[in-house]
N, C-alpha and C positions, 0 to 999 in steps of 0.2 A: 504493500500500500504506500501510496507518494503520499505520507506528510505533510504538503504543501510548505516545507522550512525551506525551499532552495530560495537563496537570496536573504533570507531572517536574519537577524541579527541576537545574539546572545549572551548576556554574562553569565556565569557557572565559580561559586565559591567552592574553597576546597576543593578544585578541579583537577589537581596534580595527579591523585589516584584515587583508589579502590570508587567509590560508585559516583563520586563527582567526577570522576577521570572519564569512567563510562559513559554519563550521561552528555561529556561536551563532544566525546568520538562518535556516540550516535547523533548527535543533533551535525557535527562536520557530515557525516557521512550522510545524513540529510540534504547537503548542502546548504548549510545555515553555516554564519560566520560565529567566531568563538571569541572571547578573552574568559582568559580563568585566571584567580587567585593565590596562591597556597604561603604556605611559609617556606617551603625549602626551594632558593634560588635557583640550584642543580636540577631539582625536580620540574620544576616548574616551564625550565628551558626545557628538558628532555619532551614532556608533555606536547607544549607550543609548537615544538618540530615535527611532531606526530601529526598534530593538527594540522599543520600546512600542506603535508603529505598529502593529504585528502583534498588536495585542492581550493580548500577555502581561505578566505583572511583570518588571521590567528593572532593573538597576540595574550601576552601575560606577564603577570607581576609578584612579585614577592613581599608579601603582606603580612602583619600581625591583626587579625579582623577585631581586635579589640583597639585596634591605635583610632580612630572614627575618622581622621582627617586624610590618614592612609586610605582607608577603606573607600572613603566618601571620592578619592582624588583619583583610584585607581578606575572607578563608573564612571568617574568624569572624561576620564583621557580614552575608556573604551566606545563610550559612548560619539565621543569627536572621530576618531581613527576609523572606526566602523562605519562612521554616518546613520549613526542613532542606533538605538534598541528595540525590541522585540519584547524579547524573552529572560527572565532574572530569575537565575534559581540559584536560593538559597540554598547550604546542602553543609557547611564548616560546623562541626561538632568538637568540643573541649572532651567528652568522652573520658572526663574526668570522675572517676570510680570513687574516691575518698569521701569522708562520714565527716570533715572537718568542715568547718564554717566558710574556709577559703574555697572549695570545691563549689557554694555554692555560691558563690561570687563571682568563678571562672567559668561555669555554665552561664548563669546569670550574663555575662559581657558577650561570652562568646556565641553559645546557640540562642540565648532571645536578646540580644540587642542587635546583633550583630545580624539580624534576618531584621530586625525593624530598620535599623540604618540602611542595609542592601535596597530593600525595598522604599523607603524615603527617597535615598538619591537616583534610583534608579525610576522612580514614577516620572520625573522631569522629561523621561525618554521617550519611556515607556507610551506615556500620553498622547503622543503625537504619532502611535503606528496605530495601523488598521486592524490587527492581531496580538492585542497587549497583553502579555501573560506571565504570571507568577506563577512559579512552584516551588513550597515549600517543605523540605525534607526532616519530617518528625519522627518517630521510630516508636513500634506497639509497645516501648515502656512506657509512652504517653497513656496509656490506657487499658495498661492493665501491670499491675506488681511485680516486679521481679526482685532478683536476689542485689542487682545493681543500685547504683548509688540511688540515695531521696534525690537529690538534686538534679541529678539526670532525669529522672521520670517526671519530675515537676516540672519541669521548663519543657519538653518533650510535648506533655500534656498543654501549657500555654502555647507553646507554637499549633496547636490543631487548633487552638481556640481563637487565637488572633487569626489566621487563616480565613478561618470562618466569616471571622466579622467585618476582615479586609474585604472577602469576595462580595460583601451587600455594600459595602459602603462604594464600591466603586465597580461596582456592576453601571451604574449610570454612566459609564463613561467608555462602557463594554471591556473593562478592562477583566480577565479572568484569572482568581486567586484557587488555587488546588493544594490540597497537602499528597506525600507519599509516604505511610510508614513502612519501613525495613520492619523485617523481623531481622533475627542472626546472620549477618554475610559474612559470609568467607572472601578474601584474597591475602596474598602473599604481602606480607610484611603490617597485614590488617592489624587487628586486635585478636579477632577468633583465629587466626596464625598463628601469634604469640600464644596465646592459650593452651593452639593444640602444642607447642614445641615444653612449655613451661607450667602447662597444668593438666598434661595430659585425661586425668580423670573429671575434671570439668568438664573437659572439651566430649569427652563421651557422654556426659549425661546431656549433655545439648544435644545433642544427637539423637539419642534414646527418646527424647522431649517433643523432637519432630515425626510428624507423622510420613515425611517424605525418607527422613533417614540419611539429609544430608541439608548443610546450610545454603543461603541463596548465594545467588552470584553475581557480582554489580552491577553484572551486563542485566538481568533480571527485572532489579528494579529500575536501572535506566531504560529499558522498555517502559514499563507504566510513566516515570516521568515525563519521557520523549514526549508522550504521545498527550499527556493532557496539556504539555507545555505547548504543544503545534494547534494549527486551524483546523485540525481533523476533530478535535475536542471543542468546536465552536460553541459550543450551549451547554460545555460542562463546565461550572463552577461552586468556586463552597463544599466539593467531593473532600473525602479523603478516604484514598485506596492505601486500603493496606498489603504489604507483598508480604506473606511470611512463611506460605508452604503449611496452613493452618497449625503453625503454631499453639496460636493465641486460642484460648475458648471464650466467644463470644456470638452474640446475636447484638447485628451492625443495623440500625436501622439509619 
């Protein structure tokens, strides 16, 4: 199915790897234009050249998404170089596991502020395309318990709820906000990587806990992203799909 992204324009946080990575290789391979984000410089380039590979305009930065002035400068310069935006997905997680009071200060900056900033700077763009779209990358510890940190699940859970009330309030202007929750993703140099190498017996009961019998894979939920990010998704908003291989038990209304 053609997407309709060739030509779109997109920013992608946390873009360097695992399902931020995926989502700006499927949105090139789209033919939509990229800039991504991440922290590590090395990464970042390696990414961007991937990207170009594919034939599209690529470009990216190496950013701390709690610096705001950083953040706010890097949509600014993607948004000039591309000639405007599309598409802004949110996707940088702190992933920060600690019980201490600073873990939830680092959530706190990183995954909700840092998806409201994304989203602030990038509406100035955003506004003026014909196909305006947010996606926002929350994870089913938003809503439902696990063993993981409070502070993760709590801010997890605010991002589905600001989502939500971003997509009404600027439905007027047709611009559409979506969430995506992961369940457990595997890739290499991930966190459920480290797990399996350094807590092997954890990393089995995760397993045993899915009814597939194996974790997702970034490409997986960059599929769902891609697609409510693009024009193919024209009258979906205020969703949030959850990818988890039914993990989670629930009844989603």
């Amino acid at each position: 199915m053609d997407l309709k992204l060739r030509g779109r324009r997109a920013i992608v946080t946390g873009g360097s790897k695992g399902i931020g990575r995926s989502i700006a290789e499927l949105l090139a391979d789209e033919g939509c234009h990229v800039s991504i984000c991440a922290r590590n410089e090395a990464e970042v380039a390696t990414a961007v050249e991937a990207l170009k590979g594919k034939g599209v305009s690529a470009m990216g930065e190496a950013l701390d998404v709690r610096d705001r002035a950083s953040l706010e400068g890097w949509i600014q310069r993607s948004g000039e170089r591309l000639g405007g935006l599309d598409i802004a997905v949110a996707n940088v997680s702190a992933l920060d596991m600690d019980r201490a009071e600073s873990a939830w200060k680092n959530t706190f900056e990183i995954d909700m502020m840092h998806t409201v900033r994304t989203v602030e700077a990038a509406l100035r763009w955003i506004e003026k395309s014909d196909a305006g779209s947010i996606v926002v990358i929350s994870s089913v510890s938003g809503f439902e318990f696990d063993p993981a940190s409070p502070a993760y699940g709590t801010f997890k859970a605010a991002l589905i709820h600001y989502a939500s009330r971003m997509a009404s309030t600027l439905a007027g202007k047709h611009i559409r906000v979506n969430t995506v929750s992961p369940g457990n993703v595997y890739f290499e140099g991930g966190v459920w990587h480290r797990i399996e190498r350094n807590m092997p017996d954890r990393f089995k009961t995760a397993l045993s806990k899915n009814p597939w019998g194996r974790l997702a894979k970034p490409e997986e939920v960059a599929n769902a992203a891609v697609f409510l990010a693009s024009p193919r998704a024209s009258f979906i908003t205020g969703a949030h799909l959850v990818v988890d291989g039914a993990l989670t038990n629930r009844v989603q209304y």
